[in-house]
Each structure stands twice: as structure tokens, then as C-alpha cells.
C-alpha positions in Angstrom: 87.2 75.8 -40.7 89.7 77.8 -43.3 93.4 76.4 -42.4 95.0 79.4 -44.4 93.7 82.9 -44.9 95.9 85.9 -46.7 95.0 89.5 -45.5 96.0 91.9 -48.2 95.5 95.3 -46.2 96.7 94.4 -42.7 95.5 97.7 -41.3 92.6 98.6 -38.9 90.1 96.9 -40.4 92.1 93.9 -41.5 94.0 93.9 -38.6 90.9 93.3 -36.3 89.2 91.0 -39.0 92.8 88.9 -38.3 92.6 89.4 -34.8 89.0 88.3 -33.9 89.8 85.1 -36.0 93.1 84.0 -34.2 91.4 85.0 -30.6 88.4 82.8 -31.8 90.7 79.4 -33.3 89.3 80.3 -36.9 91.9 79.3 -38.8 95.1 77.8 -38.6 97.8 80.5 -40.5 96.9 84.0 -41.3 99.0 85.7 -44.0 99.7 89.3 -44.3 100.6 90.8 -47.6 100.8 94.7 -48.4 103.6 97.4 -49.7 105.4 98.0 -46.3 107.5 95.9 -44.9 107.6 98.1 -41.3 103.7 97.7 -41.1 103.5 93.7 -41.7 106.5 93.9 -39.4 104.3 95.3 -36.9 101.4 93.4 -37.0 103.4 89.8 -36.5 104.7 91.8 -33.5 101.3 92.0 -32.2 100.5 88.7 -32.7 97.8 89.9 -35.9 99.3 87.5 -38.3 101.7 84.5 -38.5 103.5 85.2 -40.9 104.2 88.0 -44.0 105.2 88.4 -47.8 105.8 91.7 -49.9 105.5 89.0 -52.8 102.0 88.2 -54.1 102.7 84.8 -55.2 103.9 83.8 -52.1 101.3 85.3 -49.4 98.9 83.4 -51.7 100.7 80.0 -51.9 98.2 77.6 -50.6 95.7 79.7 -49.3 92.0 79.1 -48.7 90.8 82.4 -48.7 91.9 86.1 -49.7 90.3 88.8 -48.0 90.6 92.2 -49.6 91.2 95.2 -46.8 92.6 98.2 -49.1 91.3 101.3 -50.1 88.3 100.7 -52.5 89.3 102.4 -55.2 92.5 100.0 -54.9 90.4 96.8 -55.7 91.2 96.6 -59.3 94.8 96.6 -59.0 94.9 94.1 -56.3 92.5 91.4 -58.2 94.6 91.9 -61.1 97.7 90.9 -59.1 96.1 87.8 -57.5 94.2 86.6 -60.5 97.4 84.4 -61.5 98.0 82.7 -58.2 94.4 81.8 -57.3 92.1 79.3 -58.5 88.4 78.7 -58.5 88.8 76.8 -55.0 90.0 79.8 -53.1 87.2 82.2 -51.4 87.8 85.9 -52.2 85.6 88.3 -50.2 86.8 91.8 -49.2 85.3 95.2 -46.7 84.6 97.9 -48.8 81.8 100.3 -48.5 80.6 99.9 -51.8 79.7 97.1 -53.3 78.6 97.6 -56.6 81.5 98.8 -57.8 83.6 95.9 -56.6 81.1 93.6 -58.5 81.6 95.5 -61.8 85.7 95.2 -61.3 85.9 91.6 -60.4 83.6 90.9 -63.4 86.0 92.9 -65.8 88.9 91.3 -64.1 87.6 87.4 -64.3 85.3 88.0 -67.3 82.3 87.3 -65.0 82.1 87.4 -61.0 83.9 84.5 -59.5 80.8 82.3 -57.6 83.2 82.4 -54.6 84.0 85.9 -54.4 81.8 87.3 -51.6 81.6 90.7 -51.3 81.3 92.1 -47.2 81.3 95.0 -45.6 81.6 95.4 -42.3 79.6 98.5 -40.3 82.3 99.3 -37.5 85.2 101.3 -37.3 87.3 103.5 -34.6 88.7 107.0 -35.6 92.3 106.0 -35.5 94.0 103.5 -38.2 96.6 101.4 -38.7 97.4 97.8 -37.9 98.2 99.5 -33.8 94.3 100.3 -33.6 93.7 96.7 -34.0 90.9 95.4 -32.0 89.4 91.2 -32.4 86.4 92.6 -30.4 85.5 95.6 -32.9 83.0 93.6 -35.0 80.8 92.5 -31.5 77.1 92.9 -31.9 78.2 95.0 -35.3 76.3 94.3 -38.3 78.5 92.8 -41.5 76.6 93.0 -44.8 77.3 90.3 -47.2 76.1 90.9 -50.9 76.7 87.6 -52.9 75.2 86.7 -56.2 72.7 84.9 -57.4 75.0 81.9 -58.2 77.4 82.6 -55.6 78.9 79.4 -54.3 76.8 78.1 -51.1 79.6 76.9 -48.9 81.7 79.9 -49.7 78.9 82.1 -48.8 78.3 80.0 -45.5 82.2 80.1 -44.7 82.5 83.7 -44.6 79.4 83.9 -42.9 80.7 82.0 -40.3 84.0 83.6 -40.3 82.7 87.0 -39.5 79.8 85.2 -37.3 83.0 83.9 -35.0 83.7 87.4 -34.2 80.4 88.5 -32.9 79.3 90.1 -35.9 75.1 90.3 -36.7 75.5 88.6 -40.8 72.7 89.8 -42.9 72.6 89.8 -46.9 71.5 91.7 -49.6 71.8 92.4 -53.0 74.4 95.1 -53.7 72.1 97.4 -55.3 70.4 97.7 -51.8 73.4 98.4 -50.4 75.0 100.6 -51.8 71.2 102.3 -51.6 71.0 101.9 -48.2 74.8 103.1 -47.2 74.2 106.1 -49.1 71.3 107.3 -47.5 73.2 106.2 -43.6 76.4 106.4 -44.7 77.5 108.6 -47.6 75.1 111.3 -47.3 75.6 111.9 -43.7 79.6 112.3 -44.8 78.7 114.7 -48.0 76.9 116.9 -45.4 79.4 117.3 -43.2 82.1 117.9 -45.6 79.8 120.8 -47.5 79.1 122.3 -44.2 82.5 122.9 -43.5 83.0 124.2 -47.1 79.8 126.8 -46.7 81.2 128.1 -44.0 84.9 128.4 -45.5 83.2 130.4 -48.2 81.1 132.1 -46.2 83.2 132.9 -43.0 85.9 130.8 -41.8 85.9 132.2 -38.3 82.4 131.0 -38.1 84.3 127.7 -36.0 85.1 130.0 -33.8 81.8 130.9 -32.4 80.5 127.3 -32.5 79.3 125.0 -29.8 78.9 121.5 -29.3 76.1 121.0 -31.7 78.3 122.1 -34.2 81.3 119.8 -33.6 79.0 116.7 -33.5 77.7 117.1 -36.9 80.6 118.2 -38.2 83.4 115.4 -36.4 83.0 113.5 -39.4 84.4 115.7 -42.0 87.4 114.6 -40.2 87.6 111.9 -42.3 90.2 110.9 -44.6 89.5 113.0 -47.8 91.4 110.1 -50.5 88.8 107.6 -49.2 85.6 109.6 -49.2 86.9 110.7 -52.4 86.7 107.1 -53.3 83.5 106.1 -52.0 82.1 109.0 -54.1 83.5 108.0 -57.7 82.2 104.1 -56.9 79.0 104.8 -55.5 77.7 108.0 -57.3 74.6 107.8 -58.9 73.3 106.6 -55.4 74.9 109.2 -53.4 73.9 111.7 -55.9 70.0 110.7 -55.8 70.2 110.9 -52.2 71.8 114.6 -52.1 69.1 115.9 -54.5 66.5 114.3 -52.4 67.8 115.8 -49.2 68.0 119.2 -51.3 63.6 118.8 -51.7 63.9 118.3 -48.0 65.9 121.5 -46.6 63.8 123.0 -49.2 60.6 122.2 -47.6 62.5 123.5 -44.7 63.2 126.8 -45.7 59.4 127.1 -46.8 58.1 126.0 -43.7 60.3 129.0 -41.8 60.2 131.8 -44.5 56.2 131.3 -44.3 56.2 131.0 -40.4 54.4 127.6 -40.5 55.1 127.5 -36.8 52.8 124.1 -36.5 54.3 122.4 -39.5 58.2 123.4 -38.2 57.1 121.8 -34.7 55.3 118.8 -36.3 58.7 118.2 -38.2 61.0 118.4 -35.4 59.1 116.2 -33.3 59.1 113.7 -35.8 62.5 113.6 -36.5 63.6 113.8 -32.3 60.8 111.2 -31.9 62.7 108.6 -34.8 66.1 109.4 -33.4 65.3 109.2 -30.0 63.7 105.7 -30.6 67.0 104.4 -32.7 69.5 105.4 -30.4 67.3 103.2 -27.4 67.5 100.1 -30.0 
């Protein structure tokens, strides 16, 4: 068990993370730390955290563990400001979406990557944010993605394992080169499609929306996304969400053969195939 845990980012995903913990007698004090005062305010009201600091030295007096729950292109910034007040005995570990990138920064920062810095990220999310959308339940059956190194402390790999195991989470682990693979193909892309087809049809015809059914507001729901994030994800993960675009772009333009030569066979073949994957992942 971790007695003492700081949160720095006590907002929907580090709200629940904090949640789930106290609801499952993880750990004995939870600490939030962050710029506003109203928002840390908040989530001791709710019963998120014990207790609060807008000073970095103090939310990380004595603590065990820091876990990292800002913006990603924020990580930087915030290991710089706990470097002083940590030592090697305290587990760092944080939920960004990409994972290589916070590698590459925590090496700068520390001159090599800390062997108990874990990096995690956690699949789940709601559509609203903010320490209010909390939830201790959110990471149930969810799968958390932990990408240590290969000298990465054992027991601090095991701890946050567990941690995130407490809350119902499905732990599996990886290198974060398959990751940040893998979430750019299920993740990124999916986003970087959404957000170009609303910007085709702003070029095209922005009245378009008007005329456009349900099939059109699924696909597109996610470019409703916060634009400063996804904005993020792209600068730290580009070389794989750019490989994955380009390769999408040889498959809409196998597509467009397929109907401009009227391969009626090939067109049906290719739908059933992809109904027939879909339809088998959505029963899992």
C-alpha cells in the first residue's frame, strides 16, 4: 500500500484515478496540487482528496508517489518543478496518451529516465471534464497501458499496477513504441479523420451539416474534442500519426478505384469485411 500519493491535475481523469483509490482503501492521504485554488477547493469538497497545496514543495512533502494528470504537452514543465522535491524513492507515473514523448522529456529532465517513473495511460474517459465529472468507477473493466522500461524498478512497476488494478482496471504492458503505434491507428487517426471531415466540408459547403443524418453525427462527435489537446497529441506523437494518415490515404484510394471502375464484387467484398470485424468487436 502507498500511504501518501500527490495528484498534480485533479481534474476528470485525476479526479477519478483519486476517487477509485479512496473508495477502494488504497492509500492513506491523497494530495492535490494544481494552479487553481477554486478547483482543488472543489475537489476536497467532494471528498476527491484530503487535502491541497498551490506550492509544489509542499503537496510533495513526504510523498510516495506523484502521479502526473495534466495536459501532455504540460509534462515538461511539471517534472522540472518536482525534480527538486523528489528523490529516487518516490514512484512517478502519469496518463497521457502518448508515451514516447513523456519518455524523451523525463530523460532530458533527469538526464536518463528515472527506474521508478512508470509511464500509464488509461483508455477511458466521459465527454465532460473537470474535477465535477469525477467518477472512482470510470476505470471498471477499462484497459490501463503501462509502458515501463527495460530497467524500470520492479516493485514500482508492481505498485502502480496494483494501484490501477484496485480500481477495476484490465493492466497490460508494452513498450512505448507499441503504443504510441497502436493508439495512433485506434486512437489518433480516428480523431484526425473526424476533424478533416469537418474541415472538407467547411471548405466545400458549410451547410452541408445541415442536410446530415445520424451517420454523419457519429463519425463526426469526436471532432468535438478539445482542439489544445488534440493539438498536443499531434506534435508528441507525429511520425506515428503521420504513417498512419498516409496509410489510410492508400486505403480510400483503393476505395475510389474500386467505385470509379464499378468493381461492384470487390466494393461488396470490402464492406462485408469491414461490417463483419466491427460487428465481431463491438460483441467482445
Amino acid at each position: 500500500m502507498i500511504d501518501k500519493i500527490c495528484i498534480i491535475g485533479v481534474g476528470l481523469i485525476g479526479g477519478s484515478f483519486a476517487a477509485g483509490l479512496k473508495q477502494s482503501n488504497q492509500t492513506s492521504t491523497i494530495v492535490g496540487f494544481g494552479r487553481h485554488k477554486d478547483s482543488l477547493e472543489k475537489a476536497k469538497a467532494l471528498g476527491v482528496i484530503d487535502e491541497y497545496s498551490l506550492d509544489i514543495a509542499t503537496a510533495l512533502q513526504d510523498v510516495d508517489m506523484v502521479l502526473i494528470a495534466t495536459p501532455v504537452d504540460s509534462f515538461g514543465v511539471v517534472l522540472e518543478s518536482i525534480k527538486p522535491y523528489i528523490d529516487d524513492s518516490v514512484i512517478i507515473s502519469d496518463v497521457g496518451s502518448t508515451k514516447g514523448s513523456a519518455v524523451n522529456i523525463a530523460k532530458q529532465v533527469f538526464g536518463k529516465v528515472p527506474t521508478r517513473f512508470i509511464p500509464a495511460h488509461p483508455i477511458a474517459g466521459k465527454e465532460k471534464s473537470g474535477v465535477e465529472a469525477s467518477d472512482g468507477t470510470l476505470f471498471n473493466d477499462k484497459r490501463v497501458i503501462l509502458t515501463p522500461e527495460s530497467d524500470s524498478d520492479i516493485q514500482a512497476l508492481k505498485a502502480v499496477s496494483g494501484l490501477w488494478e484496485a480500481l477495476g482496471a484490465k493492466v497490460e504492458t508494452m513498450t512505448h513504441q507499441q503504443h504510441d503505434d497502436l493508439l495512433a491507428m485506434t486512437s489518433h487517426l480516428p480523431h484526425m479523420l473526424a476533424f478533416g471531415l469537418m474541415d472538407y466540408l467547411i471548405e466545400n459547403n458549410p451547410d452541408a451539416c445541415d442536410y446530415a443524418a445520424g451517420g454523419f453525427k457519429d463519425f463526426s462527435r469526436i471532432a468535438s474534442s478539445d482542439s489544445i489537446m488534440w493539438r498536443d497529441i499531434c506534435l508528441n506523437n507525429s511520425a506515428d500519426i503521420v504513417k498512419h494518415i498516409k496509410g489510410y490515404q492508400q486505403t480510400l484510394d483503393k476505395l475510389s478505384n474500386l467505385i470509379e471502375n464499378n468493381q461492384s464484387e470487390a466494393l461488396e467484398e470490402l464492406f462485408a469485411e469491414a461490417k463483419s470485424a466491427r460487428d465481431g468487436w463491438i460483441k467482445d
